[in-house]
C-alpha positions in Angstrom: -25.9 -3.6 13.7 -22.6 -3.9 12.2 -19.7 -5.2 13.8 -16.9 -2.6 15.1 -14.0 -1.8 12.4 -11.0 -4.0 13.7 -8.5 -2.8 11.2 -8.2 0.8 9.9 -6.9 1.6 6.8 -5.2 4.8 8.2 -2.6 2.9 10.2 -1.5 1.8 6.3 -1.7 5.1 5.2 0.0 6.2 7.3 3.2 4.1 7.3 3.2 4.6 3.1 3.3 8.3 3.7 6.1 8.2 5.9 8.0 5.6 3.6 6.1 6.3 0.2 6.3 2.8 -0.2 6.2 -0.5 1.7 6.0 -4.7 0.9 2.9 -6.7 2.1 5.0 -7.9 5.2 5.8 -4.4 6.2 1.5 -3.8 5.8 0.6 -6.6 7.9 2.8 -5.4 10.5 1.6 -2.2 10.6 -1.9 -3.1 10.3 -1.8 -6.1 12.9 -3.0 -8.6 10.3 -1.6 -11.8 9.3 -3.5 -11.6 6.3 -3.1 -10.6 2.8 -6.7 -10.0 1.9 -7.3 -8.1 5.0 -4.3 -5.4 3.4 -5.9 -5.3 -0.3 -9.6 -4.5 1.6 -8.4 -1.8 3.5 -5.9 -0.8 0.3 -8.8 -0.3 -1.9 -10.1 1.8 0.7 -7.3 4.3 0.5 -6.7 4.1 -3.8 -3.5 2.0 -4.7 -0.8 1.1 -6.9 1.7 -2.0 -7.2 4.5 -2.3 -8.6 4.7 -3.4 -12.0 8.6 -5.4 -12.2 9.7 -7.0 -8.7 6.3 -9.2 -9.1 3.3 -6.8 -7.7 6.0 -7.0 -4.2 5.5 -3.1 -3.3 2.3 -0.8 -2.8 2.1 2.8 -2.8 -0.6 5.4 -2.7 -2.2 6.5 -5.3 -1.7 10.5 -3.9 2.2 9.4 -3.7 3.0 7.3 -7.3 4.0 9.8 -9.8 4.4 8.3 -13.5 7.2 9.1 -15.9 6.1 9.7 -20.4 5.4 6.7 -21.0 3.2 5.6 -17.8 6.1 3.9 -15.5 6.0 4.5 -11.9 8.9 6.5 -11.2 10.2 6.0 -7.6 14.4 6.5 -6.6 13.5 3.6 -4.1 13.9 0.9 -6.6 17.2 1.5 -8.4 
């Protein structure tokens, strides 16, 4: 039998709908988690991106991101 799911991956989805995107602080706050790989599990689950420049720092989802011509992630947010 396994164990019951502690952390759902919804609760992340939906605080990045409702801010399109969000740090791994803002995650593990939402999620209830002090811990990083606990947000990239439950991440996968839901189909990610990071950001590229400010070092990997934001995650969106992957039915938010929208890409420019050349491939960059185009978001007002980080201007």
């Amino acid at each position: 039998m396994s164990p019951p799911v502690r952390y759902h991956a919804e609760a992340l989805r939906e605080l990045l709908l409702k801010q399109r995107i969000a740090t791994m602080e803002q995650l593990k706050k939402a999620l209830g988690t002090g811990a990083d790989l606990t947000i990239l599990r439950k991440l996968k689950e839901l189909s990610y991106h990071t950001s590229y420049s400010h070092r990997g720092r934001y995650y969106t989802l992957e039915e938010i991101a929208r890409f420019d011509e050349l491939g960059l992630w185009v978001s007002y947010l980080f201007t």
